[in-house]
VMD Tcl script that builds the backbone (N, CA, C; Angstrom):
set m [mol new atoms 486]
animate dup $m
set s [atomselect $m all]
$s set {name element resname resid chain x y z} {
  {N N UNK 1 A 14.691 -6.441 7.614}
  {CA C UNK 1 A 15.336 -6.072 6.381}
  {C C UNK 1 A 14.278 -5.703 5.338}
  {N N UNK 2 A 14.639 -4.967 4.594}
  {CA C UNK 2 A 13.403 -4.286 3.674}
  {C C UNK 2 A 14.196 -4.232 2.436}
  {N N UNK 3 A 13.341 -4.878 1.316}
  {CA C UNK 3 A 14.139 -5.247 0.188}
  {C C UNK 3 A 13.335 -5.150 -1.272}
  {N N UNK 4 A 13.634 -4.796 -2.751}
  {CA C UNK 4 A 12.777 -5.173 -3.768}
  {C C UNK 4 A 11.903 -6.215 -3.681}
  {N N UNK 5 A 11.318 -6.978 -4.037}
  {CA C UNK 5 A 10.088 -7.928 -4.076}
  {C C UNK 5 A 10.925 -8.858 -4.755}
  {N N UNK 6 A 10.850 -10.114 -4.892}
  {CA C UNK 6 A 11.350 -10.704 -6.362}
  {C C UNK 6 A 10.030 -12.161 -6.040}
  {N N UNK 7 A 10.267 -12.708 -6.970}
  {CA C UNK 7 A 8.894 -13.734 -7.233}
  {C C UNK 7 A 9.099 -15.005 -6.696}
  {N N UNK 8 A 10.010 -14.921 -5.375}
  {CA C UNK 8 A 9.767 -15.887 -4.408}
  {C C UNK 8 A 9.226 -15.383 -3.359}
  {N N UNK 9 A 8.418 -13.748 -3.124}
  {CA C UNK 9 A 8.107 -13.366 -2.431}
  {C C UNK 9 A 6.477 -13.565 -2.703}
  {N N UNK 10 A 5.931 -14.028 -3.926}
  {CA C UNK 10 A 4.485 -13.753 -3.765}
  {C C UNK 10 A 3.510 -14.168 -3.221}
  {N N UNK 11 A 3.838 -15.330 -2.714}
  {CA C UNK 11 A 3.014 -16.572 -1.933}
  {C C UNK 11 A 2.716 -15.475 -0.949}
  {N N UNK 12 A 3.866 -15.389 -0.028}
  {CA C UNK 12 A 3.640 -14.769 1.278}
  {C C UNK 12 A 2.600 -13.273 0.821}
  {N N UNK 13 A 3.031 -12.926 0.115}
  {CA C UNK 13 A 2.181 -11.433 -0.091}
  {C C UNK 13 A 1.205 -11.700 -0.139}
  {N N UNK 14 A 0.562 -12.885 -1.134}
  {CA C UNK 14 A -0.589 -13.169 -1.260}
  {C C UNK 14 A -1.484 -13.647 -0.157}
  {N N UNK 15 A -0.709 -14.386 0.369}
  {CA C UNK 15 A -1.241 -14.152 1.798}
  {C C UNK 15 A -1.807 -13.031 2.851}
  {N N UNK 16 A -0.695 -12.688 3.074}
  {CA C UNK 16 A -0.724 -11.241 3.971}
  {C C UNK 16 A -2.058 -10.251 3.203}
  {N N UNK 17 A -2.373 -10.055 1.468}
  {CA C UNK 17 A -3.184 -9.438 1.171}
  {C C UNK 17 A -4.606 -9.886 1.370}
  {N N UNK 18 A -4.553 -11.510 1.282}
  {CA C UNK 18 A -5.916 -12.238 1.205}
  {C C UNK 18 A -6.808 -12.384 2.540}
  {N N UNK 19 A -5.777 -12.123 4.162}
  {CA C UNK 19 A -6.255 -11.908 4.942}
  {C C UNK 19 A -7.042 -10.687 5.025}
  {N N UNK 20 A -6.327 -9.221 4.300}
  {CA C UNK 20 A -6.925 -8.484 4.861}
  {C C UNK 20 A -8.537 -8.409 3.802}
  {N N UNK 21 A -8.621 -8.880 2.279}
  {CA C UNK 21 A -9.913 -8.903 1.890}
  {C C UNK 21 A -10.724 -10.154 2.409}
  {N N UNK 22 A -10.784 -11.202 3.095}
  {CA C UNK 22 A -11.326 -12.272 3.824}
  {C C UNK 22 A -11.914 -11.182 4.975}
  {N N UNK 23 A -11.173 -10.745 6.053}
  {CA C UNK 23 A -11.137 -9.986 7.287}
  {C C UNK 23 A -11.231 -8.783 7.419}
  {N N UNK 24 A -10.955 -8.197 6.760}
  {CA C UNK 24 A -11.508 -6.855 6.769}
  {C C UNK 24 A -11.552 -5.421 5.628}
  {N N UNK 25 A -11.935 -4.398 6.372}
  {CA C UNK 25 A -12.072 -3.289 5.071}
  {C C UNK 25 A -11.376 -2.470 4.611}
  {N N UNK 26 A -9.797 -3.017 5.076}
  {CA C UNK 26 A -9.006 -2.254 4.729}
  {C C UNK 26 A -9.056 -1.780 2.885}
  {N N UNK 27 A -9.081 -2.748 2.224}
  {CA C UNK 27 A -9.398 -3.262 0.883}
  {C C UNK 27 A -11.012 -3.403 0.476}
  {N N UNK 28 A -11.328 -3.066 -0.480}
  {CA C UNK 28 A -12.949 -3.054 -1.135}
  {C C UNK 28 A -12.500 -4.139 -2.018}
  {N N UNK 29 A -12.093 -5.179 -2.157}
  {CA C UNK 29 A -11.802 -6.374 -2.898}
  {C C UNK 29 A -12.576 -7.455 -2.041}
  {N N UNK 30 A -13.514 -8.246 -2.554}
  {CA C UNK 30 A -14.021 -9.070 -1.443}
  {C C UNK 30 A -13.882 -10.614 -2.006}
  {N N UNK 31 A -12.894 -10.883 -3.427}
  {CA C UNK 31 A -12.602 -12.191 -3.676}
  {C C UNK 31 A -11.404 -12.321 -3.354}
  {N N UNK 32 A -10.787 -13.279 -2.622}
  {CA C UNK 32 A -9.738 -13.676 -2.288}
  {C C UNK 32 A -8.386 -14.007 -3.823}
  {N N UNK 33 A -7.295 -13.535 -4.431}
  {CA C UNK 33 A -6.511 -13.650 -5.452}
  {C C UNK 33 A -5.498 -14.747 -5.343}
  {N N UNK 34 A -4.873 -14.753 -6.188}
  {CA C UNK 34 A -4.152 -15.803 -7.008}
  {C C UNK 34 A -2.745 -15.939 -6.699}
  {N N UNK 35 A -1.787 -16.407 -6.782}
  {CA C UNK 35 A -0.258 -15.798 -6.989}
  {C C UNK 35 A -0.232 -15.182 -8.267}
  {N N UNK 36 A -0.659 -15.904 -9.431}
  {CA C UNK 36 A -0.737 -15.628 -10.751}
  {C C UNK 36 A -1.269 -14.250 -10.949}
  {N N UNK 37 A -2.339 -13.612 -10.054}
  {CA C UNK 37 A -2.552 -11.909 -10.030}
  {C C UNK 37 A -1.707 -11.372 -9.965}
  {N N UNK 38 A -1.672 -11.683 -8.480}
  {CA C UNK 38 A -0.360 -11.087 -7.952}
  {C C UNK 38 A 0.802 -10.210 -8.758}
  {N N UNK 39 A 1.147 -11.771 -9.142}
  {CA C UNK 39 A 2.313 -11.746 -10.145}
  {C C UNK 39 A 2.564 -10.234 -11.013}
  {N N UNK 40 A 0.995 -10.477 -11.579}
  {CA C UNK 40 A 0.534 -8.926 -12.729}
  {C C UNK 40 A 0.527 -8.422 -11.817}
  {N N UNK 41 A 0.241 -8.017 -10.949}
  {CA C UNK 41 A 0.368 -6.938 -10.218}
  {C C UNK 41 A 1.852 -6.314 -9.713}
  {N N UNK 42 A 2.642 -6.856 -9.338}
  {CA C UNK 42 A 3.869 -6.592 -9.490}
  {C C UNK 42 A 4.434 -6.293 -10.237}
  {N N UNK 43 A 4.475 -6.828 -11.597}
  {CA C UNK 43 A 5.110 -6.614 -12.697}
  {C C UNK 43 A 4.373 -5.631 -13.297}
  {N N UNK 44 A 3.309 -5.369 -13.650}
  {CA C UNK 44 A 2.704 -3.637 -13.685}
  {C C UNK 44 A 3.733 -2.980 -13.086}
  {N N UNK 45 A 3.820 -2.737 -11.594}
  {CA C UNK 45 A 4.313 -1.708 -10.554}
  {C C UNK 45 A 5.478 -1.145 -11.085}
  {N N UNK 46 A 6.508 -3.171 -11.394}
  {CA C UNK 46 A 7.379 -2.734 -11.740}
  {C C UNK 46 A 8.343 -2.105 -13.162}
  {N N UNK 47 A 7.213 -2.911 -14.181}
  {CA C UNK 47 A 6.639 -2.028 -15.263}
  {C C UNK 47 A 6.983 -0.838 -15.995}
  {N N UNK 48 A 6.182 -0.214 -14.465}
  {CA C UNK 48 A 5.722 1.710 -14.561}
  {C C UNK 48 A 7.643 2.467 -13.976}
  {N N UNK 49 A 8.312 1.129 -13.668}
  {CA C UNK 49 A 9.289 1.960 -12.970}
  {C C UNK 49 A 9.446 2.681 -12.090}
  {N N UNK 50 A 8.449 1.717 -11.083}
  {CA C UNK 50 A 8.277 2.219 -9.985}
  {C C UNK 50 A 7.904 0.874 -8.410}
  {N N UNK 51 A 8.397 1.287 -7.352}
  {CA C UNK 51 A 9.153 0.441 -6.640}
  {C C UNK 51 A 7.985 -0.232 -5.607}
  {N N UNK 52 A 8.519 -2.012 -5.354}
  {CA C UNK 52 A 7.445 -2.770 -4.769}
  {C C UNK 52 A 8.815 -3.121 -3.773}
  {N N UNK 53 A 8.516 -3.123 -2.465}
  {CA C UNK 53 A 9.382 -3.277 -1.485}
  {C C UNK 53 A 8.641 -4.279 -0.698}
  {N N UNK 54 A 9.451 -5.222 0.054}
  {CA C UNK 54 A 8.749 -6.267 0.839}
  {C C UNK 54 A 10.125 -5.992 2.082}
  {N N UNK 55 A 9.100 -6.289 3.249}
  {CA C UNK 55 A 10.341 -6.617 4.523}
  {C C UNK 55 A 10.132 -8.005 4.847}
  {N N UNK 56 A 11.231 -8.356 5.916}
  {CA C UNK 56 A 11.662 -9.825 5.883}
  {C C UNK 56 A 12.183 -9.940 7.705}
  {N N UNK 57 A 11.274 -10.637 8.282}
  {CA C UNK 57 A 11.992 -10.923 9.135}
  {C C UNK 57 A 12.853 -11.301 9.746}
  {N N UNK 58 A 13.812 -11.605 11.012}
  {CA C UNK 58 A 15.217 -12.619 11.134}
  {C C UNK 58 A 15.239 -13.724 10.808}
  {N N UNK 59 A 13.998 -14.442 10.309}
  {CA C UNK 59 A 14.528 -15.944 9.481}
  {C C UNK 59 A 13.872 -16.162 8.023}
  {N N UNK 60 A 13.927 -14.576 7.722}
  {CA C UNK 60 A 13.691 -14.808 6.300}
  {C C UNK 60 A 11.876 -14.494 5.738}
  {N N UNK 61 A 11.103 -14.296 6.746}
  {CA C UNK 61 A 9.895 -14.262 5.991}
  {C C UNK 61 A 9.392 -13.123 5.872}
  {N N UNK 62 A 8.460 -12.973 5.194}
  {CA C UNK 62 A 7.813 -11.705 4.250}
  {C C UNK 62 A 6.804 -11.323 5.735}
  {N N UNK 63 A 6.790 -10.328 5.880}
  {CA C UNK 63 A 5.818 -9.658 6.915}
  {C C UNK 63 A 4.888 -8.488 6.602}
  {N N UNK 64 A 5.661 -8.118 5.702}
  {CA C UNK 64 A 4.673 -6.724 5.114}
  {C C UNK 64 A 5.559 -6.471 3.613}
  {N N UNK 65 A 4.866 -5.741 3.223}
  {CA C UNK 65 A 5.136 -5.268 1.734}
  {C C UNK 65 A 4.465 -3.525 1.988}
  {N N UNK 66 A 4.667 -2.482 0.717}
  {CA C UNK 66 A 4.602 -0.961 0.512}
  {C C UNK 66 A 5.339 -1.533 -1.083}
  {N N UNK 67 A 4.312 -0.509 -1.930}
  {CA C UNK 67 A 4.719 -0.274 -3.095}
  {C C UNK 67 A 3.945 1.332 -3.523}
  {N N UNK 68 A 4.221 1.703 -4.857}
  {CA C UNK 68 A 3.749 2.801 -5.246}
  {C C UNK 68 A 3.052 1.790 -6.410}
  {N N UNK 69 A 2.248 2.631 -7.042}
  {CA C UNK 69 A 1.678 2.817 -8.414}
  {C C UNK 69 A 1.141 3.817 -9.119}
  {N N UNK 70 A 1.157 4.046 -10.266}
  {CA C UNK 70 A 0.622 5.663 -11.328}
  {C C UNK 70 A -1.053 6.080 -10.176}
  {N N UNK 71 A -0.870 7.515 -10.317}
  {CA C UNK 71 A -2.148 8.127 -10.021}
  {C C UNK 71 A -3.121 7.699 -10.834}
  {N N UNK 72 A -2.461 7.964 -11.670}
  {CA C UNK 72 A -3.703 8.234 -12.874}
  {C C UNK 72 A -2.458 7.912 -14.382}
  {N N UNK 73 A -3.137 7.322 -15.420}
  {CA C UNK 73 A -2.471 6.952 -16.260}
  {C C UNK 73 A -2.156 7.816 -17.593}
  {N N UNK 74 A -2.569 9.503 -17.749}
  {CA C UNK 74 A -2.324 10.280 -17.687}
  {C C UNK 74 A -1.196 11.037 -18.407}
  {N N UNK 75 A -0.139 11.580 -18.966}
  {CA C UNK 75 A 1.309 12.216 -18.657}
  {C C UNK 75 A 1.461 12.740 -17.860}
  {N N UNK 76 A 0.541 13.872 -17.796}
  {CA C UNK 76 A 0.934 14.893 -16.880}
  {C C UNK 76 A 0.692 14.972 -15.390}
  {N N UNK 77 A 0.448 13.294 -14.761}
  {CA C UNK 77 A 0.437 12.748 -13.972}
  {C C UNK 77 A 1.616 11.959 -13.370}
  {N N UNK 78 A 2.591 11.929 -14.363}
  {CA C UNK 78 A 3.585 10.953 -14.127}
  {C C UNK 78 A 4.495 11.378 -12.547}
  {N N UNK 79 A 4.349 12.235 -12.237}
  {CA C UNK 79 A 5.152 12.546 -10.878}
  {C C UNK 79 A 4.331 12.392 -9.840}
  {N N UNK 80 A 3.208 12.220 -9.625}
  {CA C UNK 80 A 2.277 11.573 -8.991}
  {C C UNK 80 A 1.671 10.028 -8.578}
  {N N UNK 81 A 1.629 9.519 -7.365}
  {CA C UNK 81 A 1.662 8.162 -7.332}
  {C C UNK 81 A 0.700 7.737 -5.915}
  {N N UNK 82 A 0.171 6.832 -6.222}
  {CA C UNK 82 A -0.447 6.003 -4.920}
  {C C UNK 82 A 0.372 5.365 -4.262}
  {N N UNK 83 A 0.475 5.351 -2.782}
  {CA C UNK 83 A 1.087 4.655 -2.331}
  {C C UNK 83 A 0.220 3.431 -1.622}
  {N N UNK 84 A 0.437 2.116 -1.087}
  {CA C UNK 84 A 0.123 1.416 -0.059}
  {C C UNK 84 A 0.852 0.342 0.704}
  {N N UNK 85 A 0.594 0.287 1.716}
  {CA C UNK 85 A 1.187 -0.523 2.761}
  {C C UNK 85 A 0.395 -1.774 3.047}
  {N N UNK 86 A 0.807 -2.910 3.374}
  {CA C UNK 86 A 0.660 -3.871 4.007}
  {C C UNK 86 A 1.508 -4.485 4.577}
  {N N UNK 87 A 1.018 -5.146 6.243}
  {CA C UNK 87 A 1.701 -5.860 7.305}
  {C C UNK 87 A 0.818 -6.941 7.595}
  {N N UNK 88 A 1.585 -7.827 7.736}
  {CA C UNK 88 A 1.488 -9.201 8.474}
  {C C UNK 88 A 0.380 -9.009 9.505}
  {N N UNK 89 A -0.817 -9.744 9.606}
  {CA C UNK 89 A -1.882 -8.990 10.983}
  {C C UNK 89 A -1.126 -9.218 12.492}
  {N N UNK 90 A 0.026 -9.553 12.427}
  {CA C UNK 90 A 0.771 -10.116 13.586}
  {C C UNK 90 A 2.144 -9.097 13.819}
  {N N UNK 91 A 2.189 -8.506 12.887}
  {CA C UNK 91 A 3.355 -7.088 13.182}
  {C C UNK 91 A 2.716 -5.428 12.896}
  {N N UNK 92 A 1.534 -5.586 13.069}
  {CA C UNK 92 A 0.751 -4.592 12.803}
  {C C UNK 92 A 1.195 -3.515 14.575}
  {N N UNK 93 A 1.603 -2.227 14.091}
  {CA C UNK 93 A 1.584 -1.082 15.217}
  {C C UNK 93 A 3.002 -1.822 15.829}
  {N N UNK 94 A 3.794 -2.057 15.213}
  {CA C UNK 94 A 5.089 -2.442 15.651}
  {C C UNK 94 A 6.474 -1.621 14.861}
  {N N UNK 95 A 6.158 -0.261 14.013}
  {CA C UNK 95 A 7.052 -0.069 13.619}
  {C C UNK 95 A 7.628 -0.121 12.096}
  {N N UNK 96 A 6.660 -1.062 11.415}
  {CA C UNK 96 A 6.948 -1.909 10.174}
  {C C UNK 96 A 6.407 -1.003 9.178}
  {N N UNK 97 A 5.186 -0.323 9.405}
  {CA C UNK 97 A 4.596 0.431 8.210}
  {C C UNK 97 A 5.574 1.618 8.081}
  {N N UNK 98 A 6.057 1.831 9.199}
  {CA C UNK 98 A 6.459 3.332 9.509}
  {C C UNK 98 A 8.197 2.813 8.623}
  {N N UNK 99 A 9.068 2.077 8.826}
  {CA C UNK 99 A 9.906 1.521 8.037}
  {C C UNK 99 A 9.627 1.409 6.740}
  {N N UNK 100 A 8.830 0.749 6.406}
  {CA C UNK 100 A 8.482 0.535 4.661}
  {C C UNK 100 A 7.850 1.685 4.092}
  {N N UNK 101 A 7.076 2.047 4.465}
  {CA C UNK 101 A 6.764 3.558 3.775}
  {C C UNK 101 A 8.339 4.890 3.785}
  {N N UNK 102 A 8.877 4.205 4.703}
  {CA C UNK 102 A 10.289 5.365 4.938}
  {C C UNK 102 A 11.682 4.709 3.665}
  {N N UNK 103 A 11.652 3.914 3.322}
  {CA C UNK 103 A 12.052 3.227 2.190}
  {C C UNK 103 A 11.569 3.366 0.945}
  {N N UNK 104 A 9.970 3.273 1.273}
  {CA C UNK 104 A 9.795 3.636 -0.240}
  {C C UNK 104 A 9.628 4.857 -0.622}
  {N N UNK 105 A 9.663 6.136 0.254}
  {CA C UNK 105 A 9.628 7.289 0.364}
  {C C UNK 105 A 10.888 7.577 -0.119}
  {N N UNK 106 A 12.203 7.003 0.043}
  {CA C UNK 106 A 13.405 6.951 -0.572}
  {C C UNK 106 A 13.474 6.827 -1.551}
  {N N UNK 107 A 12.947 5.684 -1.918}
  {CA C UNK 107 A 12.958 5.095 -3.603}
  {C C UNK 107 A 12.507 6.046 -4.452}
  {N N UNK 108 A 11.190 6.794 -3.746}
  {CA C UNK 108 A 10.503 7.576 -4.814}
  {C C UNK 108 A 10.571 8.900 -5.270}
  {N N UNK 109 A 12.033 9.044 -3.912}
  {CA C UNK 109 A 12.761 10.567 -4.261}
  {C C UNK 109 A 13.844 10.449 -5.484}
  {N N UNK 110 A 14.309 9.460 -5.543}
  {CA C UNK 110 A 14.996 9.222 -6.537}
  {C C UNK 110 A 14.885 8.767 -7.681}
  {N N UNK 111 A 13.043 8.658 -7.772}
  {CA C UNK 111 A 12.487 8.626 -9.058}
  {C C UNK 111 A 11.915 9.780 -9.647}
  {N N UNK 112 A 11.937 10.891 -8.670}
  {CA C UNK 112 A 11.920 12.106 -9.150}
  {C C UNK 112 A 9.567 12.287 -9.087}
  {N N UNK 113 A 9.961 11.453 -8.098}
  {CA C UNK 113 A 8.229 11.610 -7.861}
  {C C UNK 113 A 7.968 12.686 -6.583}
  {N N UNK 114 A 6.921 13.679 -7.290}
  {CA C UNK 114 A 6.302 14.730 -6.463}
  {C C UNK 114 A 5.305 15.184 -5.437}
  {N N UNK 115 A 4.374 13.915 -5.685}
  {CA C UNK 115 A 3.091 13.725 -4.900}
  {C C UNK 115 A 2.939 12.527 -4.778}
  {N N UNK 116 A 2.615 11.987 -3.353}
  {CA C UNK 116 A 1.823 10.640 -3.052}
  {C C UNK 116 A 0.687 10.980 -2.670}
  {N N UNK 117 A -0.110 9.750 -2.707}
  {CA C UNK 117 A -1.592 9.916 -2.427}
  {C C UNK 117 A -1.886 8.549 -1.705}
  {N N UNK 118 A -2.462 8.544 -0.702}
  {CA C UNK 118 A -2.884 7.550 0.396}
  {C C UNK 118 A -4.009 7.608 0.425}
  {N N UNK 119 A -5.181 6.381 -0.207}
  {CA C UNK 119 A -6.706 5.946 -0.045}
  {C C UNK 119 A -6.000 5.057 1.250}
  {N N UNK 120 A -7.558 5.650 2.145}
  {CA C UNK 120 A -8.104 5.431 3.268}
  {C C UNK 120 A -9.605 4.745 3.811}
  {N N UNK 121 A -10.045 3.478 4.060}
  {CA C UNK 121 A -10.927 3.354 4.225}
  {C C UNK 121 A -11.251 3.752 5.931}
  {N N UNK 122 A -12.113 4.347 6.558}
  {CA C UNK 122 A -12.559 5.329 7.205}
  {C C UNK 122 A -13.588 4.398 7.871}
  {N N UNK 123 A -13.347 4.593 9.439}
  {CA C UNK 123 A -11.953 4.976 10.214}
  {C C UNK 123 A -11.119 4.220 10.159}
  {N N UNK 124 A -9.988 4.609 10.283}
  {CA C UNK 124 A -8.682 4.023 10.679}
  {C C UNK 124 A -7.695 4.486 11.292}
  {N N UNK 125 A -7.962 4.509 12.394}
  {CA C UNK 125 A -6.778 5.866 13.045}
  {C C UNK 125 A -5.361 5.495 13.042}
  {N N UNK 126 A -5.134 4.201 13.298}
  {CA C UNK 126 A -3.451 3.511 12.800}
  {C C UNK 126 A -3.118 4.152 11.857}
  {N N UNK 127 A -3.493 3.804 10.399}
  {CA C UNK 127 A -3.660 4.756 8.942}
  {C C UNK 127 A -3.459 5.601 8.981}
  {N N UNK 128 A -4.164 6.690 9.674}
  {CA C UNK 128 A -4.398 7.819 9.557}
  {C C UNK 128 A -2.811 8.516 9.937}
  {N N UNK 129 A -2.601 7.956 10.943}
  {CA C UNK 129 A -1.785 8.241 11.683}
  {C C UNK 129 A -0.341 7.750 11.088}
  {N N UNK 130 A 0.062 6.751 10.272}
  {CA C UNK 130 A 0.999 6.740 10.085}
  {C C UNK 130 A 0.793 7.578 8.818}
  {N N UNK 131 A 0.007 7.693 7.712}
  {CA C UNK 131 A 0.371 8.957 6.795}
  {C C UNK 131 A 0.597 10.490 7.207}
  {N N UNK 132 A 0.186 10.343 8.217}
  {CA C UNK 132 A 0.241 11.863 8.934}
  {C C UNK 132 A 1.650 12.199 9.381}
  {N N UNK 133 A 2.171 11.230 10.252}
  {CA C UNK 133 A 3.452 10.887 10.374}
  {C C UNK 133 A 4.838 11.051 9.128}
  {N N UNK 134 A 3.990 11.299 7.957}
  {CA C UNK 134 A 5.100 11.596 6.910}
  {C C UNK 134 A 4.691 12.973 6.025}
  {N N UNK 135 A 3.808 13.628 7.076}
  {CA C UNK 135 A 3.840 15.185 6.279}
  {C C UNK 135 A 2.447 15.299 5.837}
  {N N UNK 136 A 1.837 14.033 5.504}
  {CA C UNK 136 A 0.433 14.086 4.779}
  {C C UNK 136 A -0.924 14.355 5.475}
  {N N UNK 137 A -1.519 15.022 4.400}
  {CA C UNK 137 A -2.869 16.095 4.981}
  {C C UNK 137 A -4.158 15.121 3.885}
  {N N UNK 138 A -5.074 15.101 4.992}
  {CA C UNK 138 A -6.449 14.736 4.271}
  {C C UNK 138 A -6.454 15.566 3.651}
  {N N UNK 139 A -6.993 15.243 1.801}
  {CA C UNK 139 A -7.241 16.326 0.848}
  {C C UNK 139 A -8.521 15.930 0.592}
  {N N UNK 140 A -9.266 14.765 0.537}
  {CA C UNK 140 A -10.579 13.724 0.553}
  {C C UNK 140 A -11.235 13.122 1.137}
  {N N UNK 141 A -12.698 13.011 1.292}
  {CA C UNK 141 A -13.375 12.540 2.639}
  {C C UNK 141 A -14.654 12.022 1.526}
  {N N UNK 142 A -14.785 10.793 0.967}
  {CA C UNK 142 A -15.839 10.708 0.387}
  {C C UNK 142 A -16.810 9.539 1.185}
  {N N UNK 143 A -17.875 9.602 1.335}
  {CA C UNK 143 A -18.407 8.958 1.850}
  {C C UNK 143 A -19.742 8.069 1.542}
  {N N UNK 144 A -19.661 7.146 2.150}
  {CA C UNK 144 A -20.664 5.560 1.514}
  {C C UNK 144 A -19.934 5.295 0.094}
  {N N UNK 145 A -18.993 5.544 -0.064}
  {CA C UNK 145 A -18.431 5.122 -1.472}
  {C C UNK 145 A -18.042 3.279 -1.649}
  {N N UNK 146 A -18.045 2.432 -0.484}
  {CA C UNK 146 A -17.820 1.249 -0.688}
  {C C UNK 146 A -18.541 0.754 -0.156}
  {N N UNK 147 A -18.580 -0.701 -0.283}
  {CA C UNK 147 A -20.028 -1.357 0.862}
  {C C UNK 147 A -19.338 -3.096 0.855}
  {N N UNK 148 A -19.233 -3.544 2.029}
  {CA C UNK 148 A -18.503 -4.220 1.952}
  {C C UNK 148 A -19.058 -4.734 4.039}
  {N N UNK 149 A -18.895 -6.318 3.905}
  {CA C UNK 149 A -19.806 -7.033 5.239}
  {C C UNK 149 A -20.708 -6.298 5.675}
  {N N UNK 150 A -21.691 -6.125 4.739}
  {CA C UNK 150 A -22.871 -5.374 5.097}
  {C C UNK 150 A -23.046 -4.009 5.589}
  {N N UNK 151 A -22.060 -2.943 5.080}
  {CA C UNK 151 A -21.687 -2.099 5.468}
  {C C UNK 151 A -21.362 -1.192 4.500}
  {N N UNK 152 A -21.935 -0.199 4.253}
  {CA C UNK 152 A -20.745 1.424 3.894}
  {C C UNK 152 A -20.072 1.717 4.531}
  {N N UNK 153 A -19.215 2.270 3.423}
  {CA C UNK 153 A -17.998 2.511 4.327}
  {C C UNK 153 A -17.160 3.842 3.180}
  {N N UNK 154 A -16.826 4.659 4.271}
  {CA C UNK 154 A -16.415 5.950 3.518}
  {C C UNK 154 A -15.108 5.607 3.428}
  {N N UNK 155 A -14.101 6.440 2.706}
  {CA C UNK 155 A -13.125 6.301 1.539}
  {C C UNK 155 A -12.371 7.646 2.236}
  {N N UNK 156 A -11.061 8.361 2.809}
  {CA C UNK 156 A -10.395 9.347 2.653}
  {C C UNK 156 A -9.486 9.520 2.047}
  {N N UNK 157 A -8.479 10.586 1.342}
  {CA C UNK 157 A -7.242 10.321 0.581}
  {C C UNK 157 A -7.006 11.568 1.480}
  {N N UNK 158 A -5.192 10.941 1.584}
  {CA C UNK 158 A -4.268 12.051 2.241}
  {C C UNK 158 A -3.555 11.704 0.787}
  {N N UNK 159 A -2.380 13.359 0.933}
  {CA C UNK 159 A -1.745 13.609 0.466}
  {C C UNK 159 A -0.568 14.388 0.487}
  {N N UNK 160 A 0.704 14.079 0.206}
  {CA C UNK 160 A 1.822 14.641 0.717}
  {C C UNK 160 A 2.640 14.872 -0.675}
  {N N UNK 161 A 3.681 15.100 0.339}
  {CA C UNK 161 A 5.199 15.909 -1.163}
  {C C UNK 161 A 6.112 14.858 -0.875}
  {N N UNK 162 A 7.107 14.428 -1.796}
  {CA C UNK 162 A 8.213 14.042 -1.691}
  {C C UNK 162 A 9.548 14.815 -0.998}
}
mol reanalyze $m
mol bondsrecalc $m
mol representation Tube
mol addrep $m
């Protein structure tokens, strides 16, 4: 089931996010966050009037989350938006990103949004592959832009239409 967020969901998110900056590079964040971030972070998203979706497994728990946020803070940006996904490291390539991004791809037609934009830390062919999967074309390839477990690590952005 794939649903708005509400603030009995943040624990679990916070979770699901803190694995992936502990474990890996999906994220250039390398301190582990708060619920209390979190929190701001959601309420920004939802804020901007614009949609934080969480899915839920058959007994109720949070497995992944997809939200949007502003490109750029801007006006003449306002139809423009980042998107990102996160899954549970245990429902990962099962279907789930490809669901929640297809939901919030809904949401964001009916917010009258024109462009998404998908940062990519490089490689990632899962990634790659599920933005590709919704129309979207690498427009960005920047590289050594992060550094993170002893490592650079290049940065791509795809980009698609609503």
């Amino acid at each position: 089931m794939i649903r708005t967020v509400g603030n009995e969901d943040v624990s679990s998110i916070v979770e699901i996010y803190n694995y992936y900056i502990s474990e890996t590079t999906a994220t250039f964040e390398t301190e582990v966050i708060s619920t209390s971030n979190m929190l701001e972070r959601i309420s920004k998203v939802q804020s901007d009037n614009l949609p934080w979706l969480v899915a839920e497994d058959g007994s109720g728990s949070i497995i992944g989350y997809a939200y949007a946020s502003k490109w750029r803070e801007r006006f003449a940006y306002r139809f423009s938006v980042e998107i990102t996904v996160y899954l549970s490291a245990k429902r990962a390539r099962k279907g789930l990103g490809t669901a929640l991004y297809k939901s919030l791809f809904s949401e964001l037609k009916l917010r009258n949004i024109h462009t998404v934009i998908g940062g990519i830390t490089l490689p990632n062919e899962a990634s790659v592959g599920l933005h590709e999967k919704f129309g979207m074309t690498q427009a960005a390839h920047f590289k050594e832009v992060g550094y993170k477990f002893n490592h650079w690590l290049d940065v791509g952005y795809w980009q698609g239409k609503i």
